[in-house]
C-alpha positions as CSV (number, residue, x, y, z in Angstrom):
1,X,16.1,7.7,4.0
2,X,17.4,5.7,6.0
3,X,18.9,6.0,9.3
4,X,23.1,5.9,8.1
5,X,22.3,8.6,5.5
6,X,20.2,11.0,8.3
7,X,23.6,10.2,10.7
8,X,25.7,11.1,7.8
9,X,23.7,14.5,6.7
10,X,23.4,15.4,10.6
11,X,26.8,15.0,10.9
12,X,28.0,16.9,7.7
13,X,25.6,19.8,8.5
14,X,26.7,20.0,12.4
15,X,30.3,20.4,10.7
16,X,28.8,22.8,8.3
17,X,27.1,24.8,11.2
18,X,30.0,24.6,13.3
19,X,32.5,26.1,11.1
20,X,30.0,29.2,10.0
21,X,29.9,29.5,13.8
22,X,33.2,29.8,14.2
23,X,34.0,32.0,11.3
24,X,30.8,34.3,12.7
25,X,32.6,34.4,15.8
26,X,36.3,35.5,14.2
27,X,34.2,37.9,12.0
28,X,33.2,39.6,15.3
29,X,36.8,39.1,17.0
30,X,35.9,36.6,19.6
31,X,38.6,34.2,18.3
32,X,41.4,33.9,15.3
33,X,41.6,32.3,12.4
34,X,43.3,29.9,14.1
35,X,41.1,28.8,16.7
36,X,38.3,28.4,13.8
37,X,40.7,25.7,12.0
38,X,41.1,24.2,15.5
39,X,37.8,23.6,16.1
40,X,36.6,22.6,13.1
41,X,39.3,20.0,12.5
42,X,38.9,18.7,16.0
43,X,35.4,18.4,15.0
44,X,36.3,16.1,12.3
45,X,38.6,14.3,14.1
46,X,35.2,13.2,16.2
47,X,33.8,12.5,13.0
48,X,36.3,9.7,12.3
49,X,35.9,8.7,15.6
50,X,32.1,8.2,15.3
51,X,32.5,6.8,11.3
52,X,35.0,4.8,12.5
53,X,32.9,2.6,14.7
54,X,30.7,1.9,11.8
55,X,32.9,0.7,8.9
56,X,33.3,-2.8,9.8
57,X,29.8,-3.9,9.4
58,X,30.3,-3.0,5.6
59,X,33.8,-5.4,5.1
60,X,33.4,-8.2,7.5
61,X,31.0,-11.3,7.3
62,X,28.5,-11.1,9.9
63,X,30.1,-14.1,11.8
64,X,32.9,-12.1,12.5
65,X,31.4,-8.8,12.9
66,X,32.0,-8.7,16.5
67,X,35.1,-9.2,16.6
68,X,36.4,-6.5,13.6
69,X,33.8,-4.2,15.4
70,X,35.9,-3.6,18.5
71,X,39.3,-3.1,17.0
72,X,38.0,-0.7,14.8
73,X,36.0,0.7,17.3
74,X,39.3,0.8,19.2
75,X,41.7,1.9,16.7
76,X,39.2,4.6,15.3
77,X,38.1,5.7,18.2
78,X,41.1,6.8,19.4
79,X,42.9,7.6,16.3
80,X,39.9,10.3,15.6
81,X,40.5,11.4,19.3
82,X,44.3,11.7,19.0
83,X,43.8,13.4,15.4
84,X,41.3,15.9,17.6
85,X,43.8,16.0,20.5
86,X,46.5,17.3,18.0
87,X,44.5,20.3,16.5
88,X,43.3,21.3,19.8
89,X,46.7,21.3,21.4
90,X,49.5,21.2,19.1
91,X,51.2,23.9,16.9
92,X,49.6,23.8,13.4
93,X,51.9,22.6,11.7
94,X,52.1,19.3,13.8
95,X,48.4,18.8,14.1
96,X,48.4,18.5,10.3
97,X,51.3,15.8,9.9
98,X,50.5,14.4,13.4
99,X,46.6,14.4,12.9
100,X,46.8,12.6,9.5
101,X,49.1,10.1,10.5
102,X,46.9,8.9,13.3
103,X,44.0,8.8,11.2
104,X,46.1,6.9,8.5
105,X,46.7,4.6,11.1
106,X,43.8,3.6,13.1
107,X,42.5,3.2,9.1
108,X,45.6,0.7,7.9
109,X,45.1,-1.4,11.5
110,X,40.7,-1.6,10.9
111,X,41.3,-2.4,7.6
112,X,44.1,-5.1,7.8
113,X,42.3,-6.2,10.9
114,X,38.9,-6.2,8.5
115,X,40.7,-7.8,5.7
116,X,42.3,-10.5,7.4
117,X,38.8,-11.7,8.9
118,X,37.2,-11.7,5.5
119,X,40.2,-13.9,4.6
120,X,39.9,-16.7,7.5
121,X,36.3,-17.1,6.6
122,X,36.9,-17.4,3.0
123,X,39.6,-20.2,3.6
124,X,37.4,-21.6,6.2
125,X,34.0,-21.6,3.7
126,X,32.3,-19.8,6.6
């Protein structure tokens, strides 16, 4: 295998892991439901953060890689830190419209950002 699909698996099974912590933890009255969709949605909110950093390589000719790689980084980044940000600290019903929406962005602005590149090297033969 190579080394995306063991980040992929490790990631997916420390999500996996984590939440079965968690609802070991409710189980036994440590925390509440709540806390257990808190934590495991911030956890994916990291998730997108991390992912995030790696999508470009896959739309964007390698000229041009560098330059799609850090605003995605960017916008991922930090839209998979605000989507964690809002299940950590906002009511749950915010976290849910709030957390998506960031996500939703930092996605449209790596994408357009992604797309647009692909389209100046076309029209450039590049």
């Amino acid at each position: 295998m190579n080394r995306e699909v063991l980040t992929s698996l490790a990631w997916g099974g420390g999500i996996v892991v984590l939440a079965l912590c968690a609802t070991f933890a409710r189980s036994q009255g440590y925390i509440d439901g709540e806390m257990v969709d808190r934590i495991v949605m911030g956890a994916v909110g990291l998730m997108v953060a991390w992912f995030g950093n790696q999508m470009p390589k896959r739309f964007v000719p390698s000229a041009r890689a560098r330059q799609a790689q850090r605003v995605a980084g960017w916008s991922m980044a930090l839209s998979g830190l605000v989507y964690a940000g809002f299940w950590i600290a906002a009511p749950k019903d915010v976290a849910v419209i709030g957390g998506s929406l960031a996500v939703l962005l930092g996605i449209a602005v790596t994408a357009a950002y992604c797309f647009s590149l692909r389209n100046k090297a076309r029209m450039s033969g590049a």
